[in-house]
C-alpha positions as CSV (number, residue, x, y, z in Angstrom):
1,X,-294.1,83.1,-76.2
2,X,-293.1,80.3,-77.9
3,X,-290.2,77.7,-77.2
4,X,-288.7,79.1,-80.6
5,X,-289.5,82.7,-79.4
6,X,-287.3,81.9,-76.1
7,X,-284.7,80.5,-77.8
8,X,-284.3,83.7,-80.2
9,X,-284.5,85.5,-77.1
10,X,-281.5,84.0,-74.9
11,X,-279.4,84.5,-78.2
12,X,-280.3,88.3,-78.4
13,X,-279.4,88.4,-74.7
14,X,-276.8,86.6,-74.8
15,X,-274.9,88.6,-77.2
16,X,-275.7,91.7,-75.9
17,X,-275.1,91.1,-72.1
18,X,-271.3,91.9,-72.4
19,X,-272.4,95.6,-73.5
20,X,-272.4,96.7,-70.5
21,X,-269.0,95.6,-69.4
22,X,-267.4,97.1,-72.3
23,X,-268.6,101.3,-71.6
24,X,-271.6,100.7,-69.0
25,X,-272.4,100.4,-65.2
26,X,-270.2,97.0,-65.8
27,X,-267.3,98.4,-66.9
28,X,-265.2,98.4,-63.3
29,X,-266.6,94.9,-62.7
30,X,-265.6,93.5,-66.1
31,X,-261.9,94.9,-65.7
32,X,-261.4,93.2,-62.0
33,X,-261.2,90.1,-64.2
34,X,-258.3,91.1,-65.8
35,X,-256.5,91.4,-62.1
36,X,-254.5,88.1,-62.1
37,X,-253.4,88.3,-58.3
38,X,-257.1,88.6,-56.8
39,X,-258.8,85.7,-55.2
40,X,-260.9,85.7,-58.5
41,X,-258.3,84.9,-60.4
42,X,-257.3,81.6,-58.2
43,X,-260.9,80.5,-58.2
44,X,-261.1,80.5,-62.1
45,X,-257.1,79.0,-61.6
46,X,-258.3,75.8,-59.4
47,X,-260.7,75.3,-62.3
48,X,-258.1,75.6,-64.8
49,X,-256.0,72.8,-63.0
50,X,-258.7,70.2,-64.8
51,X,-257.1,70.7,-68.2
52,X,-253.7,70.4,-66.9
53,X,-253.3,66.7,-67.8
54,X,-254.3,67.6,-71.2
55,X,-251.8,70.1,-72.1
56,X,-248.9,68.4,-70.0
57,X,-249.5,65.3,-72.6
58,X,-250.0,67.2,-75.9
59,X,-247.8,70.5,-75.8
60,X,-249.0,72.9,-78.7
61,X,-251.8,71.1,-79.9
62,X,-254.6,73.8,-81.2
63,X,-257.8,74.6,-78.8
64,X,-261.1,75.9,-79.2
65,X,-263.1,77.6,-76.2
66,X,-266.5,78.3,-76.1
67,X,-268.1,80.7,-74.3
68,X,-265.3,82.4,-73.4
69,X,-266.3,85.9,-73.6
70,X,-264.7,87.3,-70.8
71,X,-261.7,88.7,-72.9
72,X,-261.2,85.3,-73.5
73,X,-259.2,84.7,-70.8
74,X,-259.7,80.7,-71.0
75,X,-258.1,80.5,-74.2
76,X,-255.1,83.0,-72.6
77,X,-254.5,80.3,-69.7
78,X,-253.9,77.7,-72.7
79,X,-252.1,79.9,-74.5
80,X,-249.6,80.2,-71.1
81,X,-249.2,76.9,-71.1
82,X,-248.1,76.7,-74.6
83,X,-251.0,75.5,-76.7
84,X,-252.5,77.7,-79.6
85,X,-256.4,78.5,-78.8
86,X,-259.3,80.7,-80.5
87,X,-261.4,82.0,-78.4
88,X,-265.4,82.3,-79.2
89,X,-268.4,83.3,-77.9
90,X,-271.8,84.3,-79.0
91,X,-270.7,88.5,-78.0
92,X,-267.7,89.5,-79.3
93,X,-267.2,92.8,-77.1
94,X,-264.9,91.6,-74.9
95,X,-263.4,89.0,-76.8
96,X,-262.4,91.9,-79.4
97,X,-260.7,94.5,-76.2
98,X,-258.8,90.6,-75.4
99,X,-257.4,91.0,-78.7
100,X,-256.4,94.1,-78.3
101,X,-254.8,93.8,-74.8
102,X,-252.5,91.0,-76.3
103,X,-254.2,88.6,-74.2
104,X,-255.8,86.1,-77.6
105,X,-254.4,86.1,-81.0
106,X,-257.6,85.0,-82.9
107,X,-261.4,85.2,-81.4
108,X,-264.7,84.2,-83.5
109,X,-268.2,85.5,-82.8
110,X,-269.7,82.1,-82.4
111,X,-273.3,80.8,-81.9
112,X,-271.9,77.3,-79.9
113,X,-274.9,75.4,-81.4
114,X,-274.4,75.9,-84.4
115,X,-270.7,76.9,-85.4
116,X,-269.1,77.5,-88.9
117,X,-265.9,76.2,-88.3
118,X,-265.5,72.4,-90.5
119,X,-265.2,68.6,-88.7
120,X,-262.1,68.0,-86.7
121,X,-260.8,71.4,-86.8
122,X,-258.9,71.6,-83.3
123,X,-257.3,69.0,-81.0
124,X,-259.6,69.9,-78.1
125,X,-263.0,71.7,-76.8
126,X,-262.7,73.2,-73.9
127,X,-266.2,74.5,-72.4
128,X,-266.1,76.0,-68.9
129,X,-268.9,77.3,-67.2
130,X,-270.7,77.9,-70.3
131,X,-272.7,75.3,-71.4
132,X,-275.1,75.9,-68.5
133,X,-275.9,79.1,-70.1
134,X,-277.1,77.3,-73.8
135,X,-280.7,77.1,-74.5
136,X,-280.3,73.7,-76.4
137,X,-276.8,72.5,-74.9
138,X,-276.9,69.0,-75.9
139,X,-277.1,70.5,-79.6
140,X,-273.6,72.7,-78.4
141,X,-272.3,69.7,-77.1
142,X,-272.9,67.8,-80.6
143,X,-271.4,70.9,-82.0
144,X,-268.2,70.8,-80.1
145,X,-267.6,67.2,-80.7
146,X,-267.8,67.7,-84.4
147,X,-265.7,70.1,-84.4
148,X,-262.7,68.3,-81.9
149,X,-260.3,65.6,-83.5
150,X,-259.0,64.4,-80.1
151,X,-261.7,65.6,-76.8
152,X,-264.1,68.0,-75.8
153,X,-263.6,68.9,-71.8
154,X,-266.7,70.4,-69.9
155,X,-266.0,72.1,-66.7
156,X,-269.9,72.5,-65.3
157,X,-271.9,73.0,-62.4
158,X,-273.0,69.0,-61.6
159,X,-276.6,67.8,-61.0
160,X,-276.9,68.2,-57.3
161,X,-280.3,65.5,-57.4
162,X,-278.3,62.8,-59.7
163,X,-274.3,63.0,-59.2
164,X,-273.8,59.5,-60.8
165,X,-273.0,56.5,-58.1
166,X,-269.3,56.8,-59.5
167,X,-268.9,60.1,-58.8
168,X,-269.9,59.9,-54.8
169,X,-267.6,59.8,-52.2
170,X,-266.3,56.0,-51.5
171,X,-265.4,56.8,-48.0
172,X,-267.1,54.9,-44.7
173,X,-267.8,56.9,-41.3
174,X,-269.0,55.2,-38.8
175,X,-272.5,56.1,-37.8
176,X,-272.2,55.9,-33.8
177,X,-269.0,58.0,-34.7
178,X,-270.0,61.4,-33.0
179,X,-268.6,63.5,-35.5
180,X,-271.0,61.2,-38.0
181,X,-274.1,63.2,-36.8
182,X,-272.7,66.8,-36.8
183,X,-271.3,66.1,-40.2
184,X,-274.9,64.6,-41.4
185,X,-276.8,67.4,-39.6
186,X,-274.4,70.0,-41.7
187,X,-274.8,67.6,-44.9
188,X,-278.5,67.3,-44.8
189,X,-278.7,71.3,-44.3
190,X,-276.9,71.9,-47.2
191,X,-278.3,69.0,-49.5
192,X,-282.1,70.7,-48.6
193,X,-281.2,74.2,-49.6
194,X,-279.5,73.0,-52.7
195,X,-282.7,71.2,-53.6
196,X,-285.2,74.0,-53.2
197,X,-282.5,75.3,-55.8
198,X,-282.5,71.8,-58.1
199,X,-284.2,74.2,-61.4
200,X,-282.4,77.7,-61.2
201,X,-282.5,80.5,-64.0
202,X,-279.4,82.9,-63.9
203,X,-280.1,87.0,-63.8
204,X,-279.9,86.8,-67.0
205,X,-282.3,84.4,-68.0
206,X,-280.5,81.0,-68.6
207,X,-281.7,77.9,-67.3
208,X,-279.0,76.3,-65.2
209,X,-278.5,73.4,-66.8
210,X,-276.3,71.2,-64.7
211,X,-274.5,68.1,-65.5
212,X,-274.6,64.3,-64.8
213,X,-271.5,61.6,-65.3
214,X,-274.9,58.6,-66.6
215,X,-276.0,61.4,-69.0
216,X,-272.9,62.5,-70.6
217,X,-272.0,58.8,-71.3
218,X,-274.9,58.0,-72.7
219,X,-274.4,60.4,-75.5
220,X,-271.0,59.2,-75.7
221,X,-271.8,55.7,-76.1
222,X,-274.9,56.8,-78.4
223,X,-272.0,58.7,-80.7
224,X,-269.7,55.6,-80.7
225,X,-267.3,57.3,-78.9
226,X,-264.1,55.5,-76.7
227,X,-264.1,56.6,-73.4
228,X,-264.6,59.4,-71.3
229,X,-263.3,60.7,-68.0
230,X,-264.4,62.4,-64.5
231,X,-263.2,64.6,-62.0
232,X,-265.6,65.5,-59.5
233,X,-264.3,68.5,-57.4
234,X,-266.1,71.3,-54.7
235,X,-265.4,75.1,-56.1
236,X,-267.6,77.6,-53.9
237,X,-268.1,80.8,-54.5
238,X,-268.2,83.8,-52.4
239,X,-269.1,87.4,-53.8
240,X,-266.7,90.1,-53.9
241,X,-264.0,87.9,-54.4
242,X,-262.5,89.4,-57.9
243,X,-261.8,93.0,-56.1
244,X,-259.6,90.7,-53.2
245,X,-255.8,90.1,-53.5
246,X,-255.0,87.1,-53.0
247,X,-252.5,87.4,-49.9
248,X,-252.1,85.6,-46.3
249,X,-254.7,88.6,-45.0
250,X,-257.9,87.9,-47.7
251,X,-260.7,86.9,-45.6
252,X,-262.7,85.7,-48.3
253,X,-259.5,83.9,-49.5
254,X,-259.3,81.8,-46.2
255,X,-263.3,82.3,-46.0
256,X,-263.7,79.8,-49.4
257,X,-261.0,77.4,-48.7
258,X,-262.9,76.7,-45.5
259,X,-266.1,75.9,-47.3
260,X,-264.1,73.6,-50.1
261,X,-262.7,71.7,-47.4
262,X,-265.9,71.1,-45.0
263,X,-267.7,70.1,-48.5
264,X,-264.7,68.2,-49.7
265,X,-265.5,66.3,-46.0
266,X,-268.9,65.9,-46.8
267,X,-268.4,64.5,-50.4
268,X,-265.9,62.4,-49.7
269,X,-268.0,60.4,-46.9
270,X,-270.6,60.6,-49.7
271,X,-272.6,62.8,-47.4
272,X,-273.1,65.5,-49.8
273,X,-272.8,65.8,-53.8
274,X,-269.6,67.4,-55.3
275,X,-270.9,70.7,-56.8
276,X,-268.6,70.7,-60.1
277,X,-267.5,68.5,-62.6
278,X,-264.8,68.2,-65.4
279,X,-265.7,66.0,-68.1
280,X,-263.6,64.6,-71.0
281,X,-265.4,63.1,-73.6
282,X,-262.7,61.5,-76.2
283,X,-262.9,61.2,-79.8
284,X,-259.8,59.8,-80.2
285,X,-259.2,56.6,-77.6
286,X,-256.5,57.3,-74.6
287,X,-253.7,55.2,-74.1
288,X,-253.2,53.5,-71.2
289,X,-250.4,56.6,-69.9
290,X,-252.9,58.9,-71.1
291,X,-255.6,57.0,-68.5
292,X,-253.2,56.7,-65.9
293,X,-252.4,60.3,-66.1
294,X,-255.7,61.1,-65.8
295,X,-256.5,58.9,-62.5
296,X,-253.3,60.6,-61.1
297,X,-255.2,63.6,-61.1
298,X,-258.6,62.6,-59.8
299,X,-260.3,61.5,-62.8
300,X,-262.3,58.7,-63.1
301,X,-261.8,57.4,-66.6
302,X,-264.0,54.8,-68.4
303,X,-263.7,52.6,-71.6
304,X,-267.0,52.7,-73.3
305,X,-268.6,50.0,-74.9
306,X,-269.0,50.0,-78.6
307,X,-271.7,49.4,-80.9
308,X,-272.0,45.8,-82.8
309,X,-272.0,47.6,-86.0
310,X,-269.0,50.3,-85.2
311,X,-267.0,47.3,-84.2
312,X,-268.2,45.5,-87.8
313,X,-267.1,48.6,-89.9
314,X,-264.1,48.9,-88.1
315,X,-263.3,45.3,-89.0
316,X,-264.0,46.0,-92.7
317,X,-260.6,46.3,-93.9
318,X,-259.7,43.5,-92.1
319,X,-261.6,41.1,-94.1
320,X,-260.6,41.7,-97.4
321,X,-259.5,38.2,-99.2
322,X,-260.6,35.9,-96.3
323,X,-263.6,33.8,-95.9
324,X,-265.5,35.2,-93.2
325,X,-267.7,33.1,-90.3
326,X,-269.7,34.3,-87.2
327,X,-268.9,32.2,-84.4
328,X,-273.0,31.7,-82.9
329,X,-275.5,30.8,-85.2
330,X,-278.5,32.4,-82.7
331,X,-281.2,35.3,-83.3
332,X,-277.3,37.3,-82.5
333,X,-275.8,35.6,-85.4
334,X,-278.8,36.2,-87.5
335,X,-278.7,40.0,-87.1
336,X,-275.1,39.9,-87.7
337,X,-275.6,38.4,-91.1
338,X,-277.9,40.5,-92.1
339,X,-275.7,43.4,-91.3
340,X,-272.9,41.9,-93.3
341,X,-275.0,41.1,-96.2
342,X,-275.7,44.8,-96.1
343,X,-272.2,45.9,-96.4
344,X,-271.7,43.0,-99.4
345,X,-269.9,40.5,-97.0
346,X,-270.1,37.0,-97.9
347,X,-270.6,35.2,-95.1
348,X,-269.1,31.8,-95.6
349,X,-270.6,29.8,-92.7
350,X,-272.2,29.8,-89.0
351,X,-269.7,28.1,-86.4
352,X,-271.1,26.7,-83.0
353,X,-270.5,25.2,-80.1
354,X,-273.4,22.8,-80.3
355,X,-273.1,19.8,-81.9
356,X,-276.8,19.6,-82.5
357,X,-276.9,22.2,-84.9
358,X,-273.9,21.1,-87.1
359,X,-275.2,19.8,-90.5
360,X,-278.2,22.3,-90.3
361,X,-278.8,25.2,-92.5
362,X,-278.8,29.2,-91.2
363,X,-280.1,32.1,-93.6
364,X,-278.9,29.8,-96.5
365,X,-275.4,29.1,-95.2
366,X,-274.0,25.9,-93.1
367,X,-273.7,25.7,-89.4
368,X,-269.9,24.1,-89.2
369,X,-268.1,23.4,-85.9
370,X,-265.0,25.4,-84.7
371,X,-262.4,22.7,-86.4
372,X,-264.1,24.2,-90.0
373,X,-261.6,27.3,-89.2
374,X,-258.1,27.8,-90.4
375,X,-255.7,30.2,-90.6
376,X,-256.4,33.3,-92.4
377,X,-260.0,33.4,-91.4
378,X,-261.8,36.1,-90.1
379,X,-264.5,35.4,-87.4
380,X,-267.5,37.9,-86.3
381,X,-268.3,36.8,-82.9
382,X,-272.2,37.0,-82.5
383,X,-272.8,34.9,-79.0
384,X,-273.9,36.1,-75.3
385,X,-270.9,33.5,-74.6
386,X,-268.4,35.9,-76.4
387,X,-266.1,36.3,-73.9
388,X,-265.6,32.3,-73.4
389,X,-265.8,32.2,-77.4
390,X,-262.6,34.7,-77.7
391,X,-260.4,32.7,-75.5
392,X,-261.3,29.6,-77.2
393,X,-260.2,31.4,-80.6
394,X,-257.1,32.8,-78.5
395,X,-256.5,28.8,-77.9
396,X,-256.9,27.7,-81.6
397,X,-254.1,29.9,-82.5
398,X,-256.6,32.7,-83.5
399,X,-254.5,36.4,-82.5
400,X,-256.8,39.0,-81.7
401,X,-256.9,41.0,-84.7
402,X,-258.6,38.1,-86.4
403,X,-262.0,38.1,-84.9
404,X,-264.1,40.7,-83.6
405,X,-266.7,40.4,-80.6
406,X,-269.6,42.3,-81.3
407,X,-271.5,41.8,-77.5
408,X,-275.1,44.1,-77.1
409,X,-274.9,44.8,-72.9
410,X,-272.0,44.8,-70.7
């Protein structure tokens, strides 16, 4: 079989495994989830709680979920708390008895890497416990940013060999503690059973394909995107649970909580990784309420660093009418010039720091010193030193939105 030939394959699965839940041996087990009192329900709930910073900050902003074929009942939670959602998935079997039951308005039969629907059409993504399940999922997740104006959120199973260092647990035990060695002895039992388990397939046929923080930002930064956000959290899993109410008397209720709150131990001591992950991946940049809301509620959020030539085409409108310099007349400021000639921007001069290069001649232009600057210019800052070089700008009477730092590492 070939790697097309598997691909084709999990589709055709895909879209037929809810058939069974609709009029087959399935049917009971598909209609527990529709029991919003069993200990099923609060497990998907916790999960929920993720998105809650979201939808308290942007009331009735329009959602998309993908993968949401059980009835659709992701897009229902959002629709509770007031936002408008369309729900999708690659089957539409359930997603059409949803409908029916009043529980979505709209539903699309969607393949998630590749979906009809045009460039920024909804406020947010929302992808939980899904994208494990797509046989190309970076393509979904390219597919899901194009489509969001504002963030895509991924609620996923995380990588249980490469968490990410900021996602570990910051807390210190001490090792001649004696409760040090019985938690490590429980850790290290769990940690080897989860790695003879690191490359799972589901009954179905799916590759798991878990999630780390490094790789997600990576893409981000790759896309030019602003920043993205964390929230490591334990959610286990015990079976039987959606035929349970949820009461003071569930076993498995009182059963799960206990193995959250022994992991939650262990991953807080960094001990043991978290097993899940929320991940917001913005398209439009946070505020700083919008971060500190977030790191209220357990997220880690990160500003991204932007590309030299995102932060050049940003500054494009900027520079109309001025006479335009880059502050660092290195191999830096060379590769900067040639980027602006590109775009048709006359460069009018190098500026350094060093007085013995003043007088000389750069990719035809002069190399002046800073005092060549006046008001109304706009300066490209092209200089390992370009944090030192804004503050001296910030000195000459330079506000921010005249210069831009273009930097290549952080």
């Amino acid at each position: 079989m070939s790697k097309d030939d598997l691909r084709r394959w999990s589709y055709h699965v895909h879209g037929a495994h809810y058939q069974e839940h609709v009029s087959g041996e399935l049917q009971e087990h598909a209609q527990s989830w529709l029991e919003f009192d069993t200990v099923g329900s609060w497990y998907h709930w916790r999960q929920f709680q993720c998105v809650e910073p979201l939808l308290q900050a942007d009331p009735g902003a329009r959602w998309l979920t993908v993968g949401d074929g059980r009835y659709g009942l992701d897009a229902h939670y959002l629709i509770g708390r007031g936002a408008k959602a369309v729900a999708t998935d690659i089957s539409g079997d359930l997603l059409q008895v949803g409908c029916q039951l009043g529980l979505i308005a709209e539903y699309q039969v969607e393949n998630a890497e590749k979906m009809t629907f045009a460039d920024d059409s909804f406020d947010y993504v929302l992808c939980k416990e899904s994208y494990h399940h797509f046989p190309r999922p970076m393509l979904a997740l390219y597919e899901m940013l194009r489509v969001a104006r504002k963030a895509v959120i991924l609620i996923e199973p995380l990588d249980p060999s490469i968490p990410g260092e900021s996602l570990s647990g910051s807390r210190k035990l001490n090792e001649n503690d004696s409760r040090f060695k019985k938690l490590l002895k429980r850790a290290n039992q769990i940690t080897k059973q989860e790695r003879r388990q690191s490359n799972t397939f589901e009954i179905i046929g799916n590759y798991v394909y878990t999630l780390s923080a490094r790789e997600m930002e990576k893409a981000a930064i790759g896309m030019g995107l602003p920043a993205m956000a964390a929230k490591p959290f334990n959610s286990c899993y015990v079976s039987g649970i959606e035929y349970e109410k949820k009461d003071d008397s569930s076993k498995l209720l009182r059963k799960i909580r206990g193995k959250n709150f022994l992991r939650d131990i262990l991953s807080a001591y960094g001990l043991l990784n978290y097993q899940m992950v929320s991940m917001v991946i913005f398209k439009e940049a946070p505020d700083d309420k919008r971060m500190q809301e977030l790191t209220t509620q357990g997220y880690q959020v990160k500003r991204l660093p932007q590309s030299p030539l995102l932060r050049i085409t940003e500054a494009l409108p900027k520079v109309t009418g001025k006479r335009v310099f880059i502050f660092g007349a290195g191999s830096f400021g060379k590769h900067i010039f040639r980027v602006l000639k590109i775009l048709n921007i006359p460069v009018q001069a190098f500026i350094d720091n060093n007085p013995a290069k003043r007088g000389e001649r750069l990719m035809g232009i002069p190399i002046e010193q800073p005092a060549a600057l006046e008001p109304g210019d706009y300066i490209f800052i092209a200089s390992s030193w370009g944090e030192a070089i804004r503050d001296q700008l910030i000195n000459l009477g330079f506000e921010e939105d005249a210069f831009t730092l273009c930097q290549l590492w952080e």
